[in-house]
C-alpha positions, 0 to 999 in steps of 0.5 A, spaced: 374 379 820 371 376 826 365 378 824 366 375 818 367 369 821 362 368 826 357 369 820 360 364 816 361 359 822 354 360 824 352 358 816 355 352 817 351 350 823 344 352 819 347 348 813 350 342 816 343 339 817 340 339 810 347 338 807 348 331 811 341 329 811 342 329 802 349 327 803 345 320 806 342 319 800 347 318 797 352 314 801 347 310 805 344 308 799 344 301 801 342 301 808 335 304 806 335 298 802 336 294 807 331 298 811 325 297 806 326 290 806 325 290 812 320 294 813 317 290 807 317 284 811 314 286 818 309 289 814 307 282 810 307 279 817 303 283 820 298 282 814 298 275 814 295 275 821 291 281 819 289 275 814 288 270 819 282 274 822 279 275 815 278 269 813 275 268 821 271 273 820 269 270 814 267 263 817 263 267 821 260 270 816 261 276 818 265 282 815 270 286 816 270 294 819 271 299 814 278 301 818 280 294 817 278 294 809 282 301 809 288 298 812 288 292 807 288 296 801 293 301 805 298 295 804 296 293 798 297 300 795 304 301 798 307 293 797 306 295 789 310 302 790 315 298 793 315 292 788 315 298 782 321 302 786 325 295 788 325 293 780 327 300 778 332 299 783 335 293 779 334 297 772 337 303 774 339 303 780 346 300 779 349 307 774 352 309 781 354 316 777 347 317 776 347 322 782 340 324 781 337 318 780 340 315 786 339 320 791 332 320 788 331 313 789 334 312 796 329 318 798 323 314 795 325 308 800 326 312 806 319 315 805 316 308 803 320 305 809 316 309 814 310 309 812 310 301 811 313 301 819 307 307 821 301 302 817 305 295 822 304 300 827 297 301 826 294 295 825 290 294 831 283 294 830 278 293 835 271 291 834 275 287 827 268 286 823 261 286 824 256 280 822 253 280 816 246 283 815 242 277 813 237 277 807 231 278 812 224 277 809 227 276 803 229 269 806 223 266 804 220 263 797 214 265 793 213 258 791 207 257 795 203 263 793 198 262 789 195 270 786 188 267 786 183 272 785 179 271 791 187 272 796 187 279 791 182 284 796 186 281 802 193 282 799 191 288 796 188 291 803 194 289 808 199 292 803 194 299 803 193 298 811 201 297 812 202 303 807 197 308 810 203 310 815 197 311 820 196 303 823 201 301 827 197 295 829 194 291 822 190 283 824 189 279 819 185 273 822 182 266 818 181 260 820 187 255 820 190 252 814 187 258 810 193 261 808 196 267 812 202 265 814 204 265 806 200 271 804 203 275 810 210 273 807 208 275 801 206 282 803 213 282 807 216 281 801 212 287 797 214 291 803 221 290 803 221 291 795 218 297 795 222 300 801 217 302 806 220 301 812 228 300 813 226 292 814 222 287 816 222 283 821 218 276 823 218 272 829 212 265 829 209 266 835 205 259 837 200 257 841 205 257 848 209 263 847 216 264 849 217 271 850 225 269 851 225 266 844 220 272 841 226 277 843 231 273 841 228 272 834 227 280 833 234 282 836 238 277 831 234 281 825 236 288 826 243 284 829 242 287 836 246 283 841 243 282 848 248 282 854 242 281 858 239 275 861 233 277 865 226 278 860 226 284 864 231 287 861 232 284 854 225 288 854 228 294 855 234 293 850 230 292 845 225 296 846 231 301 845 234 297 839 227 299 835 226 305 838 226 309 832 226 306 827 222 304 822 221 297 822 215 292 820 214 286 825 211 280 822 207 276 829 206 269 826 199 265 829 198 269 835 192 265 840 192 270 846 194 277 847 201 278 847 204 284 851 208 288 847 212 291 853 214 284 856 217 283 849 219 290 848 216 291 842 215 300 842 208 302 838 212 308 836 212 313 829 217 308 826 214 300 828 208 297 824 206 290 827 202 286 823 200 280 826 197 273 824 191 269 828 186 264 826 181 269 832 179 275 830 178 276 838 185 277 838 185 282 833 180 286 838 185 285 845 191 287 841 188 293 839 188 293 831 187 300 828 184 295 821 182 288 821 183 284 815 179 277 814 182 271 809 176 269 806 177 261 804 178 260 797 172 260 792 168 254 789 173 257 782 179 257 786 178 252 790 177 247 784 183 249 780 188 249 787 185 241 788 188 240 780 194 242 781 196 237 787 190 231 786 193 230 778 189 224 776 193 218 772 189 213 774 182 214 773 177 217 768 176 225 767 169 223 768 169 220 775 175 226 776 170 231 775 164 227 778 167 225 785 173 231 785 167 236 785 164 233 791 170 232 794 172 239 793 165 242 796 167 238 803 173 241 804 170 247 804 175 253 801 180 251 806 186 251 802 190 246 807 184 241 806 185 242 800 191 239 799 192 235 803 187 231 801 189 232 793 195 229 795 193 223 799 188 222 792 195 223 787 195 216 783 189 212 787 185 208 784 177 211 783 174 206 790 179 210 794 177 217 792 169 213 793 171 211 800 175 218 801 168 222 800 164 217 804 169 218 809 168 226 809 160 225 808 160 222 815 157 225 822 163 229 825 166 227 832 163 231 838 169 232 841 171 237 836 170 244 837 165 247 831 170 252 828 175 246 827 170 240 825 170 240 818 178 240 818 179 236 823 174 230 820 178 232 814 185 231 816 183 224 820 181 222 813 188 223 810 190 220 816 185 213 815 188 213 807 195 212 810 193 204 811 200 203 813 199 202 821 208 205 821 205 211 817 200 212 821 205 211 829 210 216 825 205 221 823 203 220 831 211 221 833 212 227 829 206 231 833 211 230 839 215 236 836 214 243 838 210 248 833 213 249 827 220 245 829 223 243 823 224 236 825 231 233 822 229 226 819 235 222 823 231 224 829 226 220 826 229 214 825 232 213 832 227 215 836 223 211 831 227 205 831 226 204 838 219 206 838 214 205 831 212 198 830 216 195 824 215 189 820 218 183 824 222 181 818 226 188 820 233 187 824 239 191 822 239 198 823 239 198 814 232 196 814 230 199 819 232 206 816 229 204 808 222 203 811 223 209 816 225 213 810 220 210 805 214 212 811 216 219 810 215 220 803 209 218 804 207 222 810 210 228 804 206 225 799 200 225 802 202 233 805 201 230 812 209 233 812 212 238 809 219 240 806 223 245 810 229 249 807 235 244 810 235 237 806 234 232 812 228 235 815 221 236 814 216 239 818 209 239 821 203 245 819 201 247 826 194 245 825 195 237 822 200 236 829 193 239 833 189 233 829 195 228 831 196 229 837 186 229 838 188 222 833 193 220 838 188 221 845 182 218 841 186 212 840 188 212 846 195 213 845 196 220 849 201 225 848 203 230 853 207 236 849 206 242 854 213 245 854 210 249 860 208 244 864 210 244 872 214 238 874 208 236 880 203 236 875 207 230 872 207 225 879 202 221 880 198 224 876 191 220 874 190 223 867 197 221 864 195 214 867 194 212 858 199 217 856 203 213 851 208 219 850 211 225 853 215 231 850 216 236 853 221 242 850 225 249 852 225 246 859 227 252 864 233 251 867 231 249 874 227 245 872 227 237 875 223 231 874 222 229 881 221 220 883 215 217 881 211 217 875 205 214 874 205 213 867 205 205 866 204 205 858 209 211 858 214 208 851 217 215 849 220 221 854 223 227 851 226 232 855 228 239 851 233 243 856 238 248 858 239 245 865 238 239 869 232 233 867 231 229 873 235 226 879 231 219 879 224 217 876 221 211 877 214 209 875 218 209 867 218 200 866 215 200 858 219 206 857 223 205 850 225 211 848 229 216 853 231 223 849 236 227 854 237 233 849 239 240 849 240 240 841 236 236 836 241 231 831 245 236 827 252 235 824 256 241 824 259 241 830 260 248 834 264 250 840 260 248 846 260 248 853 256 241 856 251 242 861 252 239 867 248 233 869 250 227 873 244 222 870 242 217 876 245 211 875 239 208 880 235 209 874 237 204 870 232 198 874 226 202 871 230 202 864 230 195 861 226 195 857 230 201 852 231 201 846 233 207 845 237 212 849 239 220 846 243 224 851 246 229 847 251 235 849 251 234 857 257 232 861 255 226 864 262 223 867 262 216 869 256 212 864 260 204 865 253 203 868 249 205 862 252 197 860 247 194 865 241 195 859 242 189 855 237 190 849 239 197 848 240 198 840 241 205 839 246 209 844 247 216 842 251 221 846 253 226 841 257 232 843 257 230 850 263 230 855 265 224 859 271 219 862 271 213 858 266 208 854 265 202 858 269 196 856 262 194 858 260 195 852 263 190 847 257 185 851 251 189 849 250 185 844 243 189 842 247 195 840 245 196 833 248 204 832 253 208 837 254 215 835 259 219 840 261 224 835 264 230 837 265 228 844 269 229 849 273 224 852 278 223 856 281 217 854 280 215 847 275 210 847 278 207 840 280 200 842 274 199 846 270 201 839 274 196 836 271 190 839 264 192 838 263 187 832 255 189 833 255 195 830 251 196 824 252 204 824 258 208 827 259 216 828 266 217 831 270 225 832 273 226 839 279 231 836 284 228 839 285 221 837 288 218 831 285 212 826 291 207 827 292 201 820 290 196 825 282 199 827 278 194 824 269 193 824 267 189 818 260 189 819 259 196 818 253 199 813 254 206 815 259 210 819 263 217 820 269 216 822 275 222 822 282 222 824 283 228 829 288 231 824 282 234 820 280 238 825 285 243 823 286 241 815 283 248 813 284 254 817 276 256 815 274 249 818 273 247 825 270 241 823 271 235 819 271 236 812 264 234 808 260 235 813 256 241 811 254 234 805 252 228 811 244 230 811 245 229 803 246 220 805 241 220 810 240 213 808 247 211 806 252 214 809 259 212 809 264 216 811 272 216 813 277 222 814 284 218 814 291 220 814 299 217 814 296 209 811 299 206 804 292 204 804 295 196 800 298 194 807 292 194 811 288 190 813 282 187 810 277 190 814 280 197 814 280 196 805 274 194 806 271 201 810 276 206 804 272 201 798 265 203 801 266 208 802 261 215 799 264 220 802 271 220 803 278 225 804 285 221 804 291 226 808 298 224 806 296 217 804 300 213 798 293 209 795 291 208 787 284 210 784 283 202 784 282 203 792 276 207 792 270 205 790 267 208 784 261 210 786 264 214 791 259 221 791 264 227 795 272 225 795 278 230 798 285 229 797 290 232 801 298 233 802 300 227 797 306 229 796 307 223 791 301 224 787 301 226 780 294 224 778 288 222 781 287 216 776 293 215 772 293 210 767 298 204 769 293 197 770 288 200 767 284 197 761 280 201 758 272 199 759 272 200 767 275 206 767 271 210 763 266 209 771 272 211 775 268 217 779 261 216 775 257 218 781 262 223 784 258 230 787 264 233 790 272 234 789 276 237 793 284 237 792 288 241 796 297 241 797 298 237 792 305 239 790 306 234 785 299 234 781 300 235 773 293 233 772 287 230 774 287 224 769 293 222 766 292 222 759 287 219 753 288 212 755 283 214 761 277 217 758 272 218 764 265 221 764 263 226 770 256 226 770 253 228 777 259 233 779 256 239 781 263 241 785 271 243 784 275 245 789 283 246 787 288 250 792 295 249 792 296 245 787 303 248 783 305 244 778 298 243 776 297 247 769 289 246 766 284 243 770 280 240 765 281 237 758 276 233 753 282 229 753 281 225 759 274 228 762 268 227 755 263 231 760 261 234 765 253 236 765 252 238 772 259 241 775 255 248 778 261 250 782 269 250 781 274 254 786 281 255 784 286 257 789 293 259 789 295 254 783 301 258 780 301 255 774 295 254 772 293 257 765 286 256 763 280 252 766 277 248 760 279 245 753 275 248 747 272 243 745 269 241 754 266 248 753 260 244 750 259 239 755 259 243 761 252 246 760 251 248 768 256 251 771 254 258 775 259 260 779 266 261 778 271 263 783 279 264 782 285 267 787 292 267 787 292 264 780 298 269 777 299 265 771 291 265 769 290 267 761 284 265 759 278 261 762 279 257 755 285 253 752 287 248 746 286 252 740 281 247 736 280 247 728 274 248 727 271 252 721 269 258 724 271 258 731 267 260 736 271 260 742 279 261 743 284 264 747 286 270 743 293 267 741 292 269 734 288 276 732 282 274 728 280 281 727 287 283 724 287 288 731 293 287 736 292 281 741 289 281 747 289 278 752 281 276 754 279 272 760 273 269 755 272 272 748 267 270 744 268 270 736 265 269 729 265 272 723 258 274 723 253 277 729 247 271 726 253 266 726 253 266 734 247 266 735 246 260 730 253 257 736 249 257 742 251 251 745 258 252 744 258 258 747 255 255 755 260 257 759 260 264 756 252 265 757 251 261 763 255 263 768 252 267 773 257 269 779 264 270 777 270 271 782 276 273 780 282 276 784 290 276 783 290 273 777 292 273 771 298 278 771 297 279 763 290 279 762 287 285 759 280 284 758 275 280 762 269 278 757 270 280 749 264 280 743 268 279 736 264 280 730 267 281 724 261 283 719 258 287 725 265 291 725 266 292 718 258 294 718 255 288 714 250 287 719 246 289 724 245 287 731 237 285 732 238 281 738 243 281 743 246 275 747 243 274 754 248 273 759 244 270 766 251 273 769 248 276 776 255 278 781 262 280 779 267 281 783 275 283 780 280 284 786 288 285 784 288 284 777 294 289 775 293 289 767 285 289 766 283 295 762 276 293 760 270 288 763 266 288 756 268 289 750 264 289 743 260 292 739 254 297 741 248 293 743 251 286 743 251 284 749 245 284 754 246 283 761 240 283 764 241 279 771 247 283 773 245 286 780 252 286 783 258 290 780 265 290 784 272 293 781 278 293 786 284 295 785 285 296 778 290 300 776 289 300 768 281 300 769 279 306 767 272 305 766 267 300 768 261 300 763 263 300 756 259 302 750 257 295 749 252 294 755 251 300 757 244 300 754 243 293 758 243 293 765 236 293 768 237 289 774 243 293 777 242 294 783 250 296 787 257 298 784 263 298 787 270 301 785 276 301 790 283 303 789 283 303 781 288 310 780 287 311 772 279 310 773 276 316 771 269 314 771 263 310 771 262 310 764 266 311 757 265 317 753 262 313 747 257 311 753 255 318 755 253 319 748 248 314 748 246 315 755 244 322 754 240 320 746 237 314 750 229 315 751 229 309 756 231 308 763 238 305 762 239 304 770 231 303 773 234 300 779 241 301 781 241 303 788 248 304 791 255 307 788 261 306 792 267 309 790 274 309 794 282 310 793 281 313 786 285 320 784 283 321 777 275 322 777 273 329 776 266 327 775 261 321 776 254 323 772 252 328 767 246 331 768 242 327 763 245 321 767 241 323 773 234 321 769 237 313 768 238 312 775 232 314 779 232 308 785 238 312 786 239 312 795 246 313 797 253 314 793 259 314 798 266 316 795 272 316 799 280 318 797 277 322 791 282 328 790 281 330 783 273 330 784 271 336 782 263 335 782 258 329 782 254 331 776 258 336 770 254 342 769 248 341 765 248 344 757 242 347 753 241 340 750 241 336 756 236 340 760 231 339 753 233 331 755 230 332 760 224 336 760 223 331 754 224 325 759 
């Protein structure tokens, strides 16, 4: 009997534990409850940080690790099983006699509960995210090749010599302006196109080479970092970074022998350098295995390229023919001659062609070098044909630049205005930036200056600033702009006794201008440095321009550490006679004696750090523009900006200091000036808002960031700014659209509590309102939790016709975006973003659809309430467009993002022009909306589907990107009938967190993909592959290739694919390069076994 009661007290014991720990599920029941919500809410706190760092990292422009991508659908994933458990919870949980089902759920919370606390407590990732690999080669347009068939041989030999695998060093030499730079560009992209090296790098080079910026140019291609300083040892970085890897280093316009290990460039089985020069010495110093001459173009050549830029309207056919040839056969094949003086002669009257040839006819200088005589007397030709004595001072000032600078047009018109000799008549800042402004266009127009990427600058061919800067010291007008010249040269120095100007650029450190200049006629002094500038200087009394820089003008403001310089307050007996006076992103502390130059019109001190503005200041009654934007200033410098009634133009953002109702400057004709509080208006925002639009107003800019005021309280001169206003962001203020001027050009509103309509109709008549926001380019609304709608209602009919931008976020109350109602066009919107508007329902009315025929890109988040791109059912015959409301097709209904529909195939074809939006749009975005949406684009054709007609030829979408994230309900991306639709641009496919989607290539478009080139599909549990099962069938009877570049499959997180491609599908993709699959569980192969017919397929293919 003892024995048996020991067995039974010992199985007690074992069965204690289990017995207790299931008996928990069903008495603790509301205490695992209570702990996933808790878990649930530590977890959403730790991803809104994880948020954070996200959408820092996309400021940055950079992206986040995989681990980080990985943890973030983790989390996701699981708040939807808790999000299902918790409503299950409410459904069922409560039949507390369903014993089961209880003790079921309370272990799914358990489970739940502890992986939400496991994911919380590994959330430290560290590095966080990495910068994006920038486009590269591919950066650069082909607009400027021209496929002559003299440049034909030369491309065609590069491109073999690169190919060849053996080179290692390729020149290619031509005489200045010939054309290299383009074509080795060209031969760039080719390369990168073919994928013959892993990338392709391209560094300028210049006349004075600057190793430090050679290695930094080369690094930041192949995205290596330097923690060194020394040349020394970034060599050997790089050298370490490249070594390898096979990469084509383009070196653009080499003069002398550069050596490669000083750069850190290894010649080893992977790099291939191509250089340019105009020397084929250099080619033979630098050991060139193939050298490649770039003849000059043709006689045929040359004639057609001077027809592309001389066009003649303004003198016969005869006399073009008669004088152009001639003129052509003095530019000597060249093509930037050619060019050049094409577009000098555009729109010019027959005696200034015949003086243009006499001019080039003339005997040459005996100054110039014979290899550059021909040029040089032609581009003095272009320079004489400017006629305008400001043409030519500016042509001269812009040389004073290093190679290949792009200059920013506001550094023009400020070191211009206190330079260039303008018309007496000119007075005020206005004019003098109109004639400025006018001057350069000429300079472009005669191809003197050239266009850059950026919109306010331009830019000088390094061979016509070499003709201005021989131009400048032959009119004796000398410019000294070597960035290597050692500070003793200059003191004293007899040769820069005429130097008109001196420029000097990337100045070490340590340099130091010393005393005593002997520059009597010196107007203009540019220094350029990461350093000091000068501890006194003398010998400086004509000077009127003195440019202390370590940036050139720019707006977008960085987080930056001024250099330390004290500018010599002893200086300023040798300064008063200066106009201008730029001193940018220096600490300079004590500036009251900068008072002392009374005829001073422009101080610029931007980014720069110091105490206080002088009061001083009030008296200099010459100062025209005052520019201390982005500065640091220890006492707010307001109430003295205030009393400079003088100022004609105002730059003013210091962080810190608070626009006040009474601020007040009648006479300004262009500022910007923002409220501290718009430094942190945007989490993705360091800096004021609409900056990034400030080079688009060179001429007229007038911008104001403002918040708290009722703006019919002011005073008039602060209404007057808010009036003038073309670029304007009202935070947290009471005003009416009567307020705003209606030329206004970029308007941002914000947390305007009260506001439900940005024009509503009270005293308004009808005629002016139709101009309300006629020259509007930029809208911007953001927190407006009272916003209904944009317009009030039809009383209020207004026309968009310059608006290329919308950005709504935060707006909850707001339900549709645009209506015909109240908007009768919108030609030009290209962009719309909408963000967390939680009951927005559609974008567009039906019958706007028409009247928006640019708009490309298309990005919406957080909007859950979204049910179709388009609203407002209209009766219209055979309607083309609708939101699936009713059931056209007598099929159950849908709900479609954009669904397009008629009852016959010939009928939308007929309908084009009601069909823009779904035709046009070219990068769509769409991510956690629209809960119930099913289908994101549709093609219904009803005689199609009851097999009346045939389909001849497929819609063309210009659609490029689609990226879908969080759409729970989504089954299918297209949707129709076989061939219906063409995607014939899609490169870029990404489907994330999908869980209905089960595939992403439907029958419909799976014949009409020839430009795809990656897809992406992430956390989609039903997804089962890439293509349905009717696709597969046409895939594997097609004779085409389906897929000529597709490159790269990514595939994560998704259970239910066994199989990614047949054996026949192998045939469609043949650019394929890299497949990555992740968290596949059920794969059970890439490629399903092949079957008797495919393999015939195959052979036949």
């Amino acid at each position: 009997m003892e024995v048996i009661v020991s067995i039974g007290e010992k199985i007690s014991e074992c069965l204690a534990g289990p017995i207790l720990r299931r008996a928990r599920y069903l008495f603790c029941f509301k205490q695992f409850v209570r702990d996933v919500e808790k878990a649930k809410q530590e977890l959403e706190g730790k991803l809104a940080d994880m948020n954070k760092r996200k959408e820092e990292a996309d400021r940055k422009t950079e992206e986040i690790m995989p681990s980080v991508k990985k943890w973030l659908g983790d989390v996701n994933a699981i708040f939807g099983d808790v999000q299902k458990l918790q409503q299950e919870l409410e459904e069922r949980g409560n039949k507390c006699f369903n014993v089961p089902l209880r003790y079921s759920l309370a272990k799914q919370m358990e489970d739940k509960a502890k992986q939400m606390m496991e994911l919380k407590n590994n959330s430290s990732f560290e590095p966080f995210s990495q910068l994006i690999q920038l486009p590269g080669i591919t950066y650069f347009s082909s607009e400027q090749f021209v496929d002559f068939n003299s440049r034909k041989s030369a491309y065609n030999r590069l491109l073999e010599a690169i190919k060849d695998g053996k080179n290692k060093m390729v020149g290619l030499y031509g005489m200045g302006g010939s054309g290299k730079t383009t074509l080795a560009k060209q031969v760039g992209k080719k390369v990168n196109e073919l994928k013959l090296f892993e990338k392709v790098v391209i560094v300028v080079v210049s006349k004075s080479p600057n190793v430090h910026n050679i290695q930094q140019e080369i690094a930041e291609q192949i995205s290596l970092k330097f923690e060194e300083t020394s040349r020394l040892t970034r060599a050997q970085r790089l050298s370490l970074g490249l070594k390898n890897k096979k990469i084509l280093i383009i070196l653009d316009d080499v003069w002398s022998k550069l050596s490669f290990e000083d750069v850190g460039i290894p010649l080893n089985e992977g790099c291939c350098v191509l250089l340019t020069t105009r020397l084929r010495d250099v080619c033979l110093d630098m050991d060139c295995e193939s050298i490649i001459e770039l003849p000059i173009l043709t006689e045929e050549d040359a004639w057609a390229l001077f027809n592309m830029h001389a066009n003649p309207t303004t003198i016969s056919k005869n006399e073009f023919d008669s004088i152009g040839r001639k003129i052509v056969d003095e530019c000597k094949g060249l093509p930037i001659a050619i060019v050049t003086v094409g577009s000098t002669l555009k729109r010019r009257g027959v005696r200034v062609w015949e003086s243009t040839l006499q001019k080039l006819q003339r005997p040459l200088p005996l100054d110039v070098k014979d290899d550059f005589e021909t040029l040089y007397a032609i581009l003095q030709v272009s320079y004489d044909n400017l006629r305008s004595l400001l043409a030519q001072s500016l042509f001269l000032l812009c040389s004073m630049f290093p190679e290949d600078h792009e200059i920013h047009i506001e550094d023009l018109i400020r070191f211009g205005k206190g330079t260039l000799k303008l018309d007496d008549n000119i007075y005020t800042m206005e004019d003098a930036r109109k004639e400025i402004l006018i001057t350069i266009e000429k300079l472009l127009d005669s191809s003197l200056l050239m266009h850059t990427d950026k919109q306010a600058c331009v830019k000088m061919h390094d061979l016509v600033r070499d003709v201005a800067l021989w131009v400048a010291k032959k009119q004796g007008q000398a410019i000294l702009v070597n960035r290597d010249v050692v500070s003793r040269m200059l003191v004293k120095n007899e040769t820069l006794k005429e130097t008109k100007a001196i420029s000097l650029w990337n100045l070490e450190n340590n340099f130091k201008l010393s005393n005593q200049l002997y520059c009597p006629t010196l107007e203009i002094l540019l220094l350029h440095s990461a350093g000091g500038f000068f501890e006194d200087l003398g010998g400086i009394e004509s000077l009127k321009v003195l440019a202390a820089l370590t940036f050139s003008f720019q707006w977008i403001h960085h987080i930056w550490t001024p250099i330390q310089w004290s500018m010599p307050q002893s200086i300023v007996s040798s300064l008063m006679n200066l106009h201008a006076l730029c001193v940018r992103g220096i600490a300079l502390g004590d500036i009251s004696f900068l008072c002392q130059l009374k005829i001073l019109e422009i101080l610029d001190l931007r980014s720069s750090e110091f105490d206080e503005l002088p009061a001083a200041i009030v008296h200099m009654k010459k100062l025209k523009l005052l520019d201390v934007f982005a500065c640091r200033i220890k006492k707010s410098p307001l109430e003295v900006i205030e009393k400079c009634e003088q100022l004609d133009e105002l730059y003013f953002w210091d962080g810190k200091s608070v626009i006040t109702e009474n601020f007040s400057l009648s006479r300004l004709k262009r500022y910007a000036i923002c409220d501290s509080t718009f430094a942190s208006l945007d989490p993705l925002l360091m800096d004021p808002p609409f900056l990034k639009y400030f080079d688009d107003c060179i001429e007229a800019l007038r911008c104001l960031c403002i918040q708290g005021f009722k703006v019919s309280t002011l005073n008039s001169s602060m209404k007057d700014l808010i009036f003038r206003a073309n670029c304007l962001w009202l935070k947290n203020c009471r005003w009416d659209h009567n307020d705003i001027n209606s030329e206004i050009k970029h308007l941002g509103v914000s947390h305007c509590p009260d506001k439900r309509f940005i024009v509503d109709n009270l005293g308004t008549n009808f005629p002016q309102a139709r101009q309300v926001f006629s020259h509007l380019i930029t809208l911007r609304l953001t927190q407006m939790d009272s916003l209904e709608q944009v317009f009030q209602d039809s009383s209020i009919r207004c026309s968009l016709p310059k608006l290329q931008e919308l950005h709504v976020a935060v707006c909850p109350k707001l339900t549709t975006i645009l209506t015909h109602a109240t908007v009768t066009s919108i030609p030009e919107l290209r962009k719309l973003q909408i963000y967390s508007c939680e009951n927005v329902k559609w974008l567009f009315s039906y019958s706007l659809t028409s009247h928006c025929p640019s708009l490309v890109e298309l990005r919406i988040w957080d909007c859950l309430e979204l049910e179709s791109l388009i609203g407002e059912e209209v009766a219209l015959g055979d309607r083309l467009l609708h939101d699936m409301q009713d059931n056209p097709c007598g099929n159950e209904a849908e709900r479609a993002f954009l669904v397009v529909t008629a009852k016959s195939f010939k009928q939308l074809q007929n309908h084009e022009a009601l069909m823009t939006l779904f035709l046009r749009l070219k990068h769509v975005e769409i991510k956690r909306s629209g809960r119930r949406m099913k289908v994101m684009f549709e093609v219904q054709v009803r005689g199609t589907l009851e097999g009346e007609e045939s389909i001849e030829e497929p819609l063309k979408l210009n659609l490029c990107s689609l990226y879908l994230d969080d759409l729970a309900e989504l089954e299918y991306i297209w949707k129709g009938p076989p061939q219906s639709v063409s995607l014939y641009r899609l490169e870029d496919v990404s489907l994330s967190k999908c869980p209905k989607s089960k595939n992403i290539f439907t029958f419909a478009i799976v014949t009409s993909l020839p430009e795809l080139r990656t897809l992406e599909v992430v956390r989609c549990k039903e997804w089962e592959g890439i293509f349905c099962e009717e696709s597969l069938k046409i895939l594997s009877s097609s004779s085409n290739v389906c897929f000529p570049k597709l490159q790269n499959i990514s595939i994560s997180g998704s259970n239910k694919v066994k199989r990614l491609f047949t054996y026949s599908l192998a045939f469609h993709c043949p650019l394929l390069e890299g497949i990555t699959i992740r968290d596949c569980s059920e794969l059970e192969s890439l490629v399903e076994e092949a079957s008797h017919e495919d393999i015939l397929l195959g052979f036949s293919n």
